[in-house]
N, CA, C and O atoms as a MOPAC input file, in Angstrom:
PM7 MOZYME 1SCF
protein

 N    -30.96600 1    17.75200 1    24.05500 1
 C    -31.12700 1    17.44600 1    25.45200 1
 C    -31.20400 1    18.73200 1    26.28800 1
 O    -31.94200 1    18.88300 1    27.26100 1
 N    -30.36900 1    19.62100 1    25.80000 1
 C    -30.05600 1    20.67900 1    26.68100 1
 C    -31.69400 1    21.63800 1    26.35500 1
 O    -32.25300 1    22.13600 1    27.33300 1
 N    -32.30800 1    21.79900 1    24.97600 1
 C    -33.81800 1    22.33800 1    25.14100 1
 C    -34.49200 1    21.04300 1    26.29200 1
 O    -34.61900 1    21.33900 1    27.48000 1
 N    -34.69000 1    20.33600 1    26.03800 1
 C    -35.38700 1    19.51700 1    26.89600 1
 C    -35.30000 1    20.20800 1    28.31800 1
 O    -36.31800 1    20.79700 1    28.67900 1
 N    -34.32900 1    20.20800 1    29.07400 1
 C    -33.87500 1    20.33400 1    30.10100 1
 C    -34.10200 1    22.18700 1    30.43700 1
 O    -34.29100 1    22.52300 1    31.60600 1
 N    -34.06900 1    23.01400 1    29.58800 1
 C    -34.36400 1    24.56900 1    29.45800 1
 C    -36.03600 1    24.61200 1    29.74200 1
 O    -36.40100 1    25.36300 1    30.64600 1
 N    -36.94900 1    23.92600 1    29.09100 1
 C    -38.36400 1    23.75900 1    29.20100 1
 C    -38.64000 1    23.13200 1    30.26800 1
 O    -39.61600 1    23.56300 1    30.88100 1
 N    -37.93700 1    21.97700 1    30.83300 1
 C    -38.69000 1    21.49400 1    32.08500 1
 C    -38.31100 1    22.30300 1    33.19400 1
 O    -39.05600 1    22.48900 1    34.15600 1
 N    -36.93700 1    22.88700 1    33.06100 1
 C    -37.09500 1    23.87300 1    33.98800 1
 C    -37.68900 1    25.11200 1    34.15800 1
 O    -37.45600 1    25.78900 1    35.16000 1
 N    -38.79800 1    25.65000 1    32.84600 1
 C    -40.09800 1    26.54700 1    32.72500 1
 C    -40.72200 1    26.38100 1    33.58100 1
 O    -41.15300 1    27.05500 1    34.51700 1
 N    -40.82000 1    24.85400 1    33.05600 1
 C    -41.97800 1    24.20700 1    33.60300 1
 C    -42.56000 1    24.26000 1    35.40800 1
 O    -43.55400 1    24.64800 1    36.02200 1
 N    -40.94300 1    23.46500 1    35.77600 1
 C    -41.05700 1    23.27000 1    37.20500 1
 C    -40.89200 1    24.87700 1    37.87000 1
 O    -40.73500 1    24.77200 1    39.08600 1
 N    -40.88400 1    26.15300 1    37.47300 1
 C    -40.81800 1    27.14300 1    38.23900 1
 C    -41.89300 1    27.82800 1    37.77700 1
 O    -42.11700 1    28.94700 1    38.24000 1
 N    -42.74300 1    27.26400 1    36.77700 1
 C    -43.68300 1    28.27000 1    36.35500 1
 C    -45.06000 1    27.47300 1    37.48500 1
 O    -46.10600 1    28.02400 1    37.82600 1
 N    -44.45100 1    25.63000 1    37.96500 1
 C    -45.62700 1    25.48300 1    38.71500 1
 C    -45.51200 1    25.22800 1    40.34400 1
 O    -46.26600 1    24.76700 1    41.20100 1
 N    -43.58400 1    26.00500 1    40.31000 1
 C    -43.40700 1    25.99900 1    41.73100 1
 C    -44.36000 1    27.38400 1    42.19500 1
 O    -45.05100 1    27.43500 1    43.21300 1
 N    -44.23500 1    28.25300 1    41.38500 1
 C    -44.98900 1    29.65000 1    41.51900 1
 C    -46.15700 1    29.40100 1    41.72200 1
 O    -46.63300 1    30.05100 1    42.65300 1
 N    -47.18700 1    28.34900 1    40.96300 1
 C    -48.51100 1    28.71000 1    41.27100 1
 C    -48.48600 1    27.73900 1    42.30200 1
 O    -49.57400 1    27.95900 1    42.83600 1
 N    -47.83900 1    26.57900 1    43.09400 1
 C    -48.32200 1    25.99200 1    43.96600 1
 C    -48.06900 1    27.30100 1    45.48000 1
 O    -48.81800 1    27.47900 1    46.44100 1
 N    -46.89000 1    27.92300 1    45.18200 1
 C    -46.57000 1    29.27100 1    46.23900 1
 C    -47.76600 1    29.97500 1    46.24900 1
 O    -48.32900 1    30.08500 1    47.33800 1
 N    -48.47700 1    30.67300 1    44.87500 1
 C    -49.41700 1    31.24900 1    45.21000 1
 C    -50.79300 1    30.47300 1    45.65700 1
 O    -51.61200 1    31.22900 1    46.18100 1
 N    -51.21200 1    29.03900 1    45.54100 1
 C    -52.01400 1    28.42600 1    46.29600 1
 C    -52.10800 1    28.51600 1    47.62400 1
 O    -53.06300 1    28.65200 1    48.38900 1
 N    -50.48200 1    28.37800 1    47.82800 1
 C    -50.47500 1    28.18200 1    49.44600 1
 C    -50.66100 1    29.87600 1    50.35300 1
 O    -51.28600 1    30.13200 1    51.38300 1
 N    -49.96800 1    30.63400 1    49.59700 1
 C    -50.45100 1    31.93900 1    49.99600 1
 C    -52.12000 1    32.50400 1    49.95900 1
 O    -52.52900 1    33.33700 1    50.76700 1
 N    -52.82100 1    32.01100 1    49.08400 1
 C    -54.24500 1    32.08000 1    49.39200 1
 C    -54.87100 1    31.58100 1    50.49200 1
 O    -55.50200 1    32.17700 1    51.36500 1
 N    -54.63100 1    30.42500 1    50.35900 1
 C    -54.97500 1    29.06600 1    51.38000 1
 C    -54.51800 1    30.12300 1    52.68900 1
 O    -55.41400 1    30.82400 1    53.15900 1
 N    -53.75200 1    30.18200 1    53.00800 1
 C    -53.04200 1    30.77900 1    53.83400 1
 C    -53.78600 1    32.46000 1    54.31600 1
 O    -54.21800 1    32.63100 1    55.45600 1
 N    -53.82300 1    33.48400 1    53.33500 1
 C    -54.23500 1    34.53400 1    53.52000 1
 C    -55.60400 1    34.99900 1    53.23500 1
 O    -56.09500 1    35.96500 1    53.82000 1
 N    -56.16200 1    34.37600 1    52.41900 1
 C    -57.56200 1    34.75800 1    51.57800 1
 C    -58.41600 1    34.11200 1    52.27400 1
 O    -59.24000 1    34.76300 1    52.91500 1
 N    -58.43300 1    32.56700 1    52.32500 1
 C    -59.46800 1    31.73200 1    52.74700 1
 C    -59.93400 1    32.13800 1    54.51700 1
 O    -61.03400 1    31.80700 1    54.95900 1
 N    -59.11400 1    32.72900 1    55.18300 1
 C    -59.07200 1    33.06200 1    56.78700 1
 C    -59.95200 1    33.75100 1    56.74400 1
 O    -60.92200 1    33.58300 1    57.48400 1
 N    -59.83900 1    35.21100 1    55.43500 1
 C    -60.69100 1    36.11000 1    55.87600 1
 C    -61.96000 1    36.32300 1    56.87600 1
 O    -62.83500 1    36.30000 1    56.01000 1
 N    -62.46100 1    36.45800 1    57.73700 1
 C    -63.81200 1    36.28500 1    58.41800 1
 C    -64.78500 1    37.11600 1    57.37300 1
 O    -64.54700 1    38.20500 1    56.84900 1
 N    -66.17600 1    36.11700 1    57.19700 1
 C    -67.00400 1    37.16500 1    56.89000 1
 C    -68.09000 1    37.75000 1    58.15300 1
 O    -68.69400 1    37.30500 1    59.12900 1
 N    -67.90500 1    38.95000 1    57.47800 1
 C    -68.87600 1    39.68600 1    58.73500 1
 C    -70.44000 1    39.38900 1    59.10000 1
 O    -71.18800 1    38.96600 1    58.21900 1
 N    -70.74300 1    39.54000 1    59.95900 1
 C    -71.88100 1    38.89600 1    60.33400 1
 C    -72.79700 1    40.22500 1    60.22900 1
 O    -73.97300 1    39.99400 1    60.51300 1
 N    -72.53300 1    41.48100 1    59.90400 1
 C    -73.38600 1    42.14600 1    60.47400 1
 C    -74.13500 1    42.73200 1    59.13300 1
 O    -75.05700 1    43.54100 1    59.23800 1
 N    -73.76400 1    42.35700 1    58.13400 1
 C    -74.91600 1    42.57900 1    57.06500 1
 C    -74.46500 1    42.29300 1    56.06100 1
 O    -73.23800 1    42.36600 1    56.00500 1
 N    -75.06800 1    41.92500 1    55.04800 1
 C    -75.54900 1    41.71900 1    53.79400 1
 C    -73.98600 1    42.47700 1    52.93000 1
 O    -72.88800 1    41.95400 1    52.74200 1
 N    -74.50700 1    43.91200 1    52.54800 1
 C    -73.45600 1    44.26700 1    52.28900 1
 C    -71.60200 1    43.90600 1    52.83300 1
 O    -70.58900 1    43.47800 1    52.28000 1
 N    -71.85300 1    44.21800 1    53.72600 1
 C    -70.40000 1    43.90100 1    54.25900 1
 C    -69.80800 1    42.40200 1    54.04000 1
 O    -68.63600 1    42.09800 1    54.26100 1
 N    -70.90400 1    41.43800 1    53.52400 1
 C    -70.76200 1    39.80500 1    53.53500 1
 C    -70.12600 1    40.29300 1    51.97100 1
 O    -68.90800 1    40.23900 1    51.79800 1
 N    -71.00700 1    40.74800 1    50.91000 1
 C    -70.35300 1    40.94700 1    49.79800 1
 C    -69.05000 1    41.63600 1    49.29500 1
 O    -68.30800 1    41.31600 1    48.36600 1
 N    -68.97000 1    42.91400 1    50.37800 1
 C    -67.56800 1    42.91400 1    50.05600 1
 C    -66.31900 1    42.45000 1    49.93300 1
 O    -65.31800 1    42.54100 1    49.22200 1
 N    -66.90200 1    41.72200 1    51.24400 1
 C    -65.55000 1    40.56200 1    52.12000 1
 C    -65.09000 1    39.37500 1    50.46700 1
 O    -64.05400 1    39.07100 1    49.87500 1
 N    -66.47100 1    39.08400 1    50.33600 1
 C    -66.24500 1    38.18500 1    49.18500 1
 C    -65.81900 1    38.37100 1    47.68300 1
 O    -65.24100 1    37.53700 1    46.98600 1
 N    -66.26900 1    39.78200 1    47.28700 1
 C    -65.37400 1    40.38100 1    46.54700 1
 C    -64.32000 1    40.80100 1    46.53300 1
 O    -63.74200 1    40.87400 1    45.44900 1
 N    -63.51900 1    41.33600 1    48.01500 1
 C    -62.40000 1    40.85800 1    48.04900 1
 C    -61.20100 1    39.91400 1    47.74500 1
 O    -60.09200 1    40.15300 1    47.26900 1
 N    -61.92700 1    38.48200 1    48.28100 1
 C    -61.47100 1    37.46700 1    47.96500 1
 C    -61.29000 1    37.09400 1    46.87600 1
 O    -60.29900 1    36.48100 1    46.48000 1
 N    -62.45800 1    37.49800 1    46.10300 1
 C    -62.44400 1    36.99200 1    44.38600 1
 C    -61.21700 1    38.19700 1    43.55400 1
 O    -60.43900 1    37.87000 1    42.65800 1
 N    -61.32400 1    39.35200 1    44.05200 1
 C    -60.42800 1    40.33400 1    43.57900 1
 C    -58.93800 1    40.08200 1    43.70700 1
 O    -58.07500 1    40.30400 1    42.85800 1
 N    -58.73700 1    39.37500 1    45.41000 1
 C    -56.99800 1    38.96200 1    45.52200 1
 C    -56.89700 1    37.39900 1    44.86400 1
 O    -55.81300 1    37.02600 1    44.41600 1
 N    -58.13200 1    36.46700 1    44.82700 1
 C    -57.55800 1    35.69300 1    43.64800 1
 C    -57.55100 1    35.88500 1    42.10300 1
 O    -56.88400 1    35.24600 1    41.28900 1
 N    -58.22600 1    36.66100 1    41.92100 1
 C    -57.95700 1    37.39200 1    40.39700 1
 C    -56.54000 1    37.80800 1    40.16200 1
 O    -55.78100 1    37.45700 1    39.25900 1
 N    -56.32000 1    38.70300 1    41.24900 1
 C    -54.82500 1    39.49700 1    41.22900 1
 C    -53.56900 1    38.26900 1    40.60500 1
 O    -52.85100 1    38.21700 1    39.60600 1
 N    -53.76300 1    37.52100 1    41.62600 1
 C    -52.69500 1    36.05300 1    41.53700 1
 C    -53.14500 1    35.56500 1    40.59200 1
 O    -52.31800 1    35.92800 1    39.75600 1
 N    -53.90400 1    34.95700 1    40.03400 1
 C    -53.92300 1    34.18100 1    39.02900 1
 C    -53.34000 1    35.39800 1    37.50500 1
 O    -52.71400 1    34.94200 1    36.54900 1
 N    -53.57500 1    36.32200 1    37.57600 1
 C    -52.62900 1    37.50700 1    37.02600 1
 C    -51.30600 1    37.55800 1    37.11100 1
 O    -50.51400 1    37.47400 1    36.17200 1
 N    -51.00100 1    37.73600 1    38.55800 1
 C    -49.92000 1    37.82200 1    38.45600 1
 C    -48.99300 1    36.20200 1    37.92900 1
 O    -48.05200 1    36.16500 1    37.13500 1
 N    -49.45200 1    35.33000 1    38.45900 1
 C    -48.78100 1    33.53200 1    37.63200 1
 C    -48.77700 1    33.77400 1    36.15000 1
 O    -47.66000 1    33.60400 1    35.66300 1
 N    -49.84000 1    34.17100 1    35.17800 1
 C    -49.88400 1    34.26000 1    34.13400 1
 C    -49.15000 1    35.00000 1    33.50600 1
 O    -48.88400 1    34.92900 1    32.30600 1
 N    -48.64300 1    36.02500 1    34.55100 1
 C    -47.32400 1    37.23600 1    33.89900 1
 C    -46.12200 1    36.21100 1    34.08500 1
 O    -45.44700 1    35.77900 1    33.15000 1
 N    -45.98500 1    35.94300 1    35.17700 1
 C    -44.64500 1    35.61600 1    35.19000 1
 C    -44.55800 1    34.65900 1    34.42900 1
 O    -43.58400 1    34.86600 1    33.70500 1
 N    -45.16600 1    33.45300 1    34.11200 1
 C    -45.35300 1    32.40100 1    33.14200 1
 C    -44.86700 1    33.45000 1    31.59000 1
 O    -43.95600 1    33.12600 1    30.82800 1
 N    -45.36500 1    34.16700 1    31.49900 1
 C    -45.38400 1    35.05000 1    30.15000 1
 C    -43.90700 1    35.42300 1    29.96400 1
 O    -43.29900 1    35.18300 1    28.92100 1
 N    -43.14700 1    36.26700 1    31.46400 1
 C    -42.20900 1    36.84200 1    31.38200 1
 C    -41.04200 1    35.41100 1    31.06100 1
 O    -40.20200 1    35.41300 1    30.16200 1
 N    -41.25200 1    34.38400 1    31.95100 1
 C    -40.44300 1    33.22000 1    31.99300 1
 C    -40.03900 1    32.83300 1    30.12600 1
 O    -39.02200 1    32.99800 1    29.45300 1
 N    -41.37600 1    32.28200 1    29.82900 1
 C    -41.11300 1    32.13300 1    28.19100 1
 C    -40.71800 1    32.99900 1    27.53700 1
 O    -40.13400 1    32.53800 1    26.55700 1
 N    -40.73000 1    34.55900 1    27.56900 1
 C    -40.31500 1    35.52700 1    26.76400 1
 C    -38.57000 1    35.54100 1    26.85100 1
 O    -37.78800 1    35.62100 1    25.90300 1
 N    -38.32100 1    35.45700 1    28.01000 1
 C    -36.86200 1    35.35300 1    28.24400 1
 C    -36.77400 1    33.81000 1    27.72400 1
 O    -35.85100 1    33.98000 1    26.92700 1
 N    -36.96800 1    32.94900 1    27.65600 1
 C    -36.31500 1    31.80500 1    27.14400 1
 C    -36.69900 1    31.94600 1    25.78300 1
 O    -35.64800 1    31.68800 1    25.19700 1
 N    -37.45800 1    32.16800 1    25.01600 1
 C    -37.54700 1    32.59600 1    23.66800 1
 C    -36.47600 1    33.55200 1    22.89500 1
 O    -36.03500 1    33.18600 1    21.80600 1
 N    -36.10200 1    34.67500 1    23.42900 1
 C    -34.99700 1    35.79400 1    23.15400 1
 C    -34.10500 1    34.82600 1    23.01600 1
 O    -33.92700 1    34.32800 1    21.90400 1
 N    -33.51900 1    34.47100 1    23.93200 1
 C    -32.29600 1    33.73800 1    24.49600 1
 C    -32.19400 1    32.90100 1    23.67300 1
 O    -31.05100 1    32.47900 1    23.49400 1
 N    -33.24200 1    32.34500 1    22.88800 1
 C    -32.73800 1    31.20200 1    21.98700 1
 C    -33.24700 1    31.72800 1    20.43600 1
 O    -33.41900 1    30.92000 1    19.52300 1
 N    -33.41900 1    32.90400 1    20.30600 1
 C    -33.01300 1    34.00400 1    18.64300 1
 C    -31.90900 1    34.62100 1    19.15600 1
 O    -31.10500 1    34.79400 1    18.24100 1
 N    -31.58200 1    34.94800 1    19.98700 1
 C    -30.51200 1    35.65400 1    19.95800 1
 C    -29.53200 1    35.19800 1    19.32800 1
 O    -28.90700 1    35.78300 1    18.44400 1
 N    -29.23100 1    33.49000 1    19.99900 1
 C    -28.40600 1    32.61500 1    19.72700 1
 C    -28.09900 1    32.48800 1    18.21500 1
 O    -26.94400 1    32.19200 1    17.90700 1
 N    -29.00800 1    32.68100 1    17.25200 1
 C    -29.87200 1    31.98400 1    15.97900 1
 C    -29.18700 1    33.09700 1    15.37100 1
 O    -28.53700 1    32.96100 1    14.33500 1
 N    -29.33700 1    34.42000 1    16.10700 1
 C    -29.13500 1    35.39900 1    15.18700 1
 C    -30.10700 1    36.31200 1    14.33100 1
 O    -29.87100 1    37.37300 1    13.75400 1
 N    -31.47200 1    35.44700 1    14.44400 1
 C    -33.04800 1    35.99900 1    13.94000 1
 C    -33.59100 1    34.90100 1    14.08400 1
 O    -33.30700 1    33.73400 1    14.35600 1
 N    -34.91300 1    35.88500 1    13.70100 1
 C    -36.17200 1    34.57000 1    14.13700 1
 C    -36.09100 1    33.62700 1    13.16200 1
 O    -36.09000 1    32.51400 1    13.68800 1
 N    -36.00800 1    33.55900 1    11.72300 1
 C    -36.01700 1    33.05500 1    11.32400 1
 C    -35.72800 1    31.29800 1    10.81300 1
 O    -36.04000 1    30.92500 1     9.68300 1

């Protein structure tokens, strides 16, 4: 019961994090204005955007990574080896 309960709580913080970083996009990225005054400057703006959602979806995938790595240890440690 008690793994059960260790994983869903992965779970629910690995997708409280990405709904935080949704709302921080939503929030910061999507506002951006694009510029009206040329071509270039339209593409940067938008590579921007694609660059700070790259970043985040990076950074969720770390912490997701870091989350399981620590609950993995934690339960060889216990064991004594991987085995």
């Amino acid at each position: 019961m008690r793994r059960i309960l260790e994983i869903s709580l992965i779970m629910l913080a690995v997708w409280g994090i990405l709904m935080a970083e949704l709302y921080l996009l939503l929030l910061v990225v999507v506002p951006i204005p694009n510029p009206r005054d040329g071509v270039l400057w339209l593409a940067v703006a938008s590579a921007a955007k694609i660059a700070i959602g790259i970043a985040s979806i990076l950074a969720w995938l770390y912490c997701w990574k870091r989350i399981t790595e620590l609950y993995f240890w934690r339960r060889v440690g216990r064991r004594g080896s991987a085995a």
